[in-house]
N, C-alpha and C positions, 0 to 999 in steps of 0.2 A: 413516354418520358425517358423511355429508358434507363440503366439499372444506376443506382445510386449510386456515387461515386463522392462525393463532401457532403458533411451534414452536423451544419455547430462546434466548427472545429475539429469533426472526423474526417479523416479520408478512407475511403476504404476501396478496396481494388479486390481483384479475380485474379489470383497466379494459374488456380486450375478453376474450372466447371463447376466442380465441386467444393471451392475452400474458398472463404474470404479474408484478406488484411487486413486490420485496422489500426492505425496510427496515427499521431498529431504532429509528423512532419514539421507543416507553415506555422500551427499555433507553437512548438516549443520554438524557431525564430522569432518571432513576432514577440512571445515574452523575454527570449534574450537581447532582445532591441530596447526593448522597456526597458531592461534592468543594467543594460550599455555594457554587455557581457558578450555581446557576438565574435569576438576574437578570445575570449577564455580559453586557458589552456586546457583540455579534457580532462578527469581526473576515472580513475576507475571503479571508483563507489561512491554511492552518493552520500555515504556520513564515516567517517572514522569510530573505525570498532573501539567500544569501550570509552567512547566519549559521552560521558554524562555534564550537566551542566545545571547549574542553579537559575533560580526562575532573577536571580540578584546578580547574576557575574555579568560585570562587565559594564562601562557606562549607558545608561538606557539611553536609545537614540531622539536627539531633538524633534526630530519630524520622522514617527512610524510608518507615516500613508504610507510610503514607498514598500514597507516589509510587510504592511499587510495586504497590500496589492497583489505582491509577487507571492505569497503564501496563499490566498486564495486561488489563485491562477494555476495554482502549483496542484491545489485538491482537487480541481477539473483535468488535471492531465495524468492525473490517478487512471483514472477510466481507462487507459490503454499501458498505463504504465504500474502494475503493481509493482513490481520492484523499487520503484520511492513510495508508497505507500506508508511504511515504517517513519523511513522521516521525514514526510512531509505530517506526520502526526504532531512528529516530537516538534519542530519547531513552531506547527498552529500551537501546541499548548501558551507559546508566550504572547503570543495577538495582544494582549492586554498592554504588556509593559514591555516591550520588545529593545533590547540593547545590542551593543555591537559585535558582541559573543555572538548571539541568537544571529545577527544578521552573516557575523561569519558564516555560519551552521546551512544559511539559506543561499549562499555563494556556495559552498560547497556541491549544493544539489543540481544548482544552474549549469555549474561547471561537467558534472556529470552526463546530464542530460544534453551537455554541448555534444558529449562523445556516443551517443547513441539515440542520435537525431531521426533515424529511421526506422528504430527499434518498435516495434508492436506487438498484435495478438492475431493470432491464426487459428483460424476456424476451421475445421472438416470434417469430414463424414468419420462414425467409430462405433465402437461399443456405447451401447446405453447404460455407460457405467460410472455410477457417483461416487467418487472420493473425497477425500479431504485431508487437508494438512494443516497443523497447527503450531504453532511455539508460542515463545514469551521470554520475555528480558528479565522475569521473577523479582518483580521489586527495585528494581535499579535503579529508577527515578528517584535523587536525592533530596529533592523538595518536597515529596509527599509520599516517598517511600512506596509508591506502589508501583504495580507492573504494568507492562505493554504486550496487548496480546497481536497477537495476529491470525488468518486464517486466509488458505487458498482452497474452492470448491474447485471439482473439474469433474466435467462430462464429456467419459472417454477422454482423451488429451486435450479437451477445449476447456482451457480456463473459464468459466460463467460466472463466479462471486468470489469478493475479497472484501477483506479490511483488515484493519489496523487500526486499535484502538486501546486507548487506558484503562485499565481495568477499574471499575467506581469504587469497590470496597476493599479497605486494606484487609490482610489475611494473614493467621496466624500459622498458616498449615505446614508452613517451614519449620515448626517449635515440635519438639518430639519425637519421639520410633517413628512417628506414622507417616512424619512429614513427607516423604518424597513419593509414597505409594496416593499419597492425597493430591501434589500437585500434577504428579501425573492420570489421577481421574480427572481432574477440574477443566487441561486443557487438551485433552482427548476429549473431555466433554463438550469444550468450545468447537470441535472439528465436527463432530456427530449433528450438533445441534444444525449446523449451519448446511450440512448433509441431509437432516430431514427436512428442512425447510424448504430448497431447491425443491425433495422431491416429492413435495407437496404439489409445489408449480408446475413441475411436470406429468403430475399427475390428473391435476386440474386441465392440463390442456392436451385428454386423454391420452397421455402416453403410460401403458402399465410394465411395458418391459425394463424399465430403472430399476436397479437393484441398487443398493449400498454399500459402502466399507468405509472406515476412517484410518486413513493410513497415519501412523504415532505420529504423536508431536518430539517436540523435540526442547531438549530441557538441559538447564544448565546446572 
């Protein structure tokens, strides 16, 4: 059969023997055709810093299909692209009621990802060594006052796990002395956790040379 090379929208390729590519090339075309954005002009980040937004601004759109289309499509191309990770979070929160704020917000990322169409994840040989790196936006979201975390694993310099996600309970730990010595356990903690997990998996599929570290998050 010889060695894989596409698969659900992956491509993945061999620069060396030892490494593999993986990126979504045809599918981010193919959703910039959907979205009639293939001549957009590239933008260099996928969200503008410090843009928050209500789940209310802006007129909500007549016909959503199209924003919830292009936002699902958008969490499948997560898979090789953590770098929108982040915002592809924040604008799934509006799925519900989606306006033309929100739909700006999802132009914005299309146009991004027009500029780094070939961009992916590289895989090769390293140290058997788990890290992790953590932040958070600390409450930012002005509709429900809570935060967005995030996390990236890596084994040896291969990315293995991410996400980006809202944090479910509000928290008071910003109130007090103690406040910043607490958010900084909380999302050091998010890093550690997502660190023993991996290397559970890899333990399970007898490798014992993983060792651990949680490299600091990062806090605003």
């Amino acid at each position: 059969m010889g060695k894989l090379t596409y698969f659900l929208g992956l491509q993945v390729s061999y620069p060396t023997p030892s490494a593999i590519f993986v990126n979504q090339t045809k599918y981010i075309r193919d959703l910039l055709h959907k979205a009639g954005m293939t001549t957009s002009k590239p933008c260099p980040t996928p969200c503008k810093p410090h843009t928050q937004v209500l789940s209310t601004s802006g007129e909500p759109l007549k016909d959503p299909t199209l924003y919830r289309s292009i936002v699902g499509a958008l969490q499948y191309l997560t898979f090789t692209k953590p770098d929108i990770a982040y915002s592809v979070n924040t604008v799934f929160q509006y799925m519900t009621n989606p306006t033309e704020v929100h739909f700006h917000m999802v132009q914005r990322i299309l146009r991004y990802i027009q500029g780094t169409l070939t961009y992916g994840i590289h895989f090769g040989p390293g140290p058997w060594h788990l890290s992790a790196y953590s932040d958070s936006d600390w409450a930012t979201d002005p509709s429900t006052k809570r935060s967005t975390t995030g996390c990236v694993v890596f084994l040896g310099a291969n990315p293995i796990s991410w996400q980006s996600k809202r944090y479910v309970h509000l928290s008071n730990t910003s109130q007090g002395s103690g406040g910043g010595m607490e958010k900084s356990s909380l999302f050091s903690g998010i890093g550690k956790g997502g660190v023993l997990v991996v290397k559970g998996i890899v333990h399970d599929k007898c490798v014992n040379q993983a060792y651990c570290s949680c490299k600091w998050c990062g806090l605003q």
